[in-house]
Steps between C-alpha positions, in 0.01 A plus 500: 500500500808790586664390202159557287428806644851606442512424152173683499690799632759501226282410205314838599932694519524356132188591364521831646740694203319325250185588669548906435658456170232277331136504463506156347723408817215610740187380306656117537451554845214416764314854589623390827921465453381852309379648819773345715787606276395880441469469887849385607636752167311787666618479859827397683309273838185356344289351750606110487264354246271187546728237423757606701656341827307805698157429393567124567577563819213754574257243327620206755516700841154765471273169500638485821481868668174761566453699266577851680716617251512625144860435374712580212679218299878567671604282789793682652788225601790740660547887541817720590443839599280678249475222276276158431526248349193252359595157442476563095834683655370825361579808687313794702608796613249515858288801556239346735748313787266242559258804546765709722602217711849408345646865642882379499442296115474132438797254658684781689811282628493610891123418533569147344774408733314608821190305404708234475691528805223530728313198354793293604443654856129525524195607321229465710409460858184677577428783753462329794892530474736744481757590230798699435340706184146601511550700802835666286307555250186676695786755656653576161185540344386780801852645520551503186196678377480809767878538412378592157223736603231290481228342706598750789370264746578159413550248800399183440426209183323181438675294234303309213443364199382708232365825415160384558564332866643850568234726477233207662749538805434893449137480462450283781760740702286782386187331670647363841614880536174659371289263758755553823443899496093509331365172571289269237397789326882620373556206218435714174810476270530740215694431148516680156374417162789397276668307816592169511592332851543100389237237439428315846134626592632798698744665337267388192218711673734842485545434135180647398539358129166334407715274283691345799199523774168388221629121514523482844255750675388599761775649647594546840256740679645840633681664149421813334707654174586796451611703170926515493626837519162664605581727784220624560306160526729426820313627749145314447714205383706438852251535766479415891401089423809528308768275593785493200514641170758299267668688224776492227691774475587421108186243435693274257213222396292810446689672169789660755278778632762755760359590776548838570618644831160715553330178455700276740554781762122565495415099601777508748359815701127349452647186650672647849148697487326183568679252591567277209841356382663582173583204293763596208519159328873557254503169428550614130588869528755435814870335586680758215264492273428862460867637592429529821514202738142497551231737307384693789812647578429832357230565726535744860469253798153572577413284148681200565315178611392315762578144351700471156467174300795365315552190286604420099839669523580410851621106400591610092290209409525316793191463740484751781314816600431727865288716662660796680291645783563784748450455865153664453413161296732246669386564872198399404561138352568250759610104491279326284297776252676395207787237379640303217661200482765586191512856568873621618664134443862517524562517127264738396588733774886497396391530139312824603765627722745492171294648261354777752899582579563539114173655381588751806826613409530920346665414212212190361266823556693734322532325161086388537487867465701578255334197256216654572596813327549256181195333472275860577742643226400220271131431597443859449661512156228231394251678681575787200602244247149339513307777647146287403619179695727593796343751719685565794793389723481439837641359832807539698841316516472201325179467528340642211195477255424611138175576432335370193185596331412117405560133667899464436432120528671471182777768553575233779548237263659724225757543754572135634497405148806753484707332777321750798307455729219744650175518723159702514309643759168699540327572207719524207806565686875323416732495822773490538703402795823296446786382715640758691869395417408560093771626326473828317613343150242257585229715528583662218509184309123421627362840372603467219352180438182629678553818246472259184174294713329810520547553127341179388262563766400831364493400149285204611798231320 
């Protein structure tokens, strides 16, 4: 079967020259070798085609899995820093980073070894037992943090899984608090249209997308939405029977809206006003992603949280995530109001430890900075270049979005088809958000090829 395929493979190399020079050449041909040879002529990555080793593999193993996913034809075998590999070897130049989760690139050497070396010592052994790097990575993650100007009064995390675990520890944080100071009647929880908070019913129940809650509604009691950015809807929106409000300072999932600092310092004074905690969930937006070490930064004291909710970056691909609380939040959760039996494992906790040190350091922020200055410089040239398409830039860091006028669904496959890889968000938004460690030539190299995508895509090729 390879060695059919194969020959498949090279019959189509051959035929290829003949192919553009000869009419008589192509009309020999099945409509389909047609199609598949002005395919592969036209672009450098085609997708891998049906009889290739990919789809055999895809064909054997989705029989087997839920269908929860819609995925494109490329099964990615090994990646180094900006770059992936699919096992038809082709290569991509990665603007998504496993949807900015792979901060410090793919296979970054350190990372590797450590994992290793602390399997051979232990990976697991629960928390009704101590161990030497959960609690090392709790104090890093507090000192850390106020050292940088942010979260003014950090004390105290809870180490988890994943994004979602970390803002179900936050809502359920949020709630303890509300009922110890206003009884039963404190347990509303506000969130904003265009969030997204994770998929367990909880955090699912701040994500007020009627694409994610329809399937599996009703939601938990208690929520109310609000519109992002609307100051003056603040006020009526947090009220006394509030107990949290959850926000994203840059929503990511929702088309990479900013929040601005009106906005943000407006929920955090309505909050002390009435005793609620402020949730800033940066599990997308946060850990370098915006230049900064976490996207709040920028804001006076009074605007900084009351819990902050970390996860993607924190492990660079590896499973971990936290919930950092003031004292305001942690003296009020006692032995037994929440747990997990993975969360803060040995491995996972050294794994974060590492990447937190290296995503921290002044110089990693520095140069997320100054790439940012060359994709706004070239978003914004296509923003003029196709001035009916490509609407506006926005975002901060690397964490950016272009905004389209129509579904770029098939810019997104105009550009894996051209060895890169990219994501959507919102409504008609691309984003962008690669490693943090990309190199500038690299970049450069991706826009270009996005450049080219976006004139197929305009041109409707």
């Amino acid at each position: 079967m390879a060695l059919r395929l194969a020959s498949k493979r090279v019959l189509r190399s051959a035929l290829l020259p003949q192919f553009r020079a000869s009419s008589s050449t192509a009309s020999r041909l099945s409509p389909g070798m047609q199609a598949e040879i002005l395919r592969e002529a036209r672009l450098p990555n085609p997708d891998p085609t049906p009889d290739s080793g990919s789809a055999r593999m895809i064909a054997d193993h989705e029989k087997y899995m839920v269908a929860t996913y819609a995925r494109p034809m490329p099964i990615f075998v090994k990646g180094s820093g900006s770059y992936l590999w699919d096992l038809e070897n082709r290569r991509y130049i990665d603007f998504t980073a496993g949807i900015a989760v792979n901060a410090l690139g793919h296979g970054n050497a350190r990372l590797c070894e450590l994992i290793y070396e602390q399997a051979q010592q232990v990976i697991h052994t629960s928390n009704l037992y101590h161990n030497p790097w959960t609690g090392a990575l709790c104090k890093l993650l507090v000192e850390t943090t106020r050292t940088a100007g942010a979260f003014a009064t950090a004390s105290r995390v809870f180490v988890c899984n994943s994004g979602t675990e970390a803002n179900e520890a936050a809502l359920k944080f949020a709630r303890k608090v509300g009922k110890t100071f206003g009884g039963e009647s404190k347990t509303g929880l506000v969130s904003f249209h265009g969030s997204f908070h994770g998929r367990t019913l909880g955090a699912l129940s701040a994500t007020p997308n009627p694409k994610y809650q329809k399937p599996f509604a009703p939601m938990l009691p208690g929520f109310r939405y609000g519109v992002f950015n609307d100051v003056d809807g603040v006020e009526a929106l947090v009220d006394e029977t509030t107990c949290g409000v959850i926000v994203e300072p840059i929503q990511g999932e929702g088309g990479v809206n900013v929040g601005t600092e009106e906005f943000l310092g407006a929920l955090a004074r309505r909050c002390r006003e009435v005793g609620a905690v402020l949730i800033y969930d940066e599990i997308q937006c946060g850990l370098g992603r915006t230049g900064d070490l976490w996207a709040h930064q920028f804001l006076p004291k009074e605007a900084h949280p009351d819990i902050l909710t970390m996860a993607k970056a924190l492990g660079n691909g590896f499973p971990v995530a936290a919930t950092m609380v003031n004292d305001f939040v942690a003296d009020r959760i006692v032995t037994g109001d929440h747990g997990t039996t993975f969360g803060g494992n040995p491995l996972a906790s050294r794994v974060g430890h590492y990447v937190f040190e290296q995503l921290s350091q002044p110089a990693l922020l520095t140069g997320v900075a100054e790439k940012s200055e060359i994709f706004r410089h070239r978003l914004s040239a296509l923003v003029e270049k196709f001035p009916g398409i490509a609407v506006e830039v926005r975002g901060r860091g690397l964490i950016l979005g272009l905004q389209l006028t129509r579904d770029p669904a098939a810019l997104v496959k105009e550009c894996r088809e051209r060895g890169l890889l990219v994501i959507t968000a919102g409504t008609n938004t691309v984003r962008f958000v690669p490693p943090l460690v990309l190199e500038n030539e690299v970049a450069e190299a991706g826009l270009d090829i996005f450049e080219e995508a976006m004139e197929a895509f305009a041109s409707g090729a």
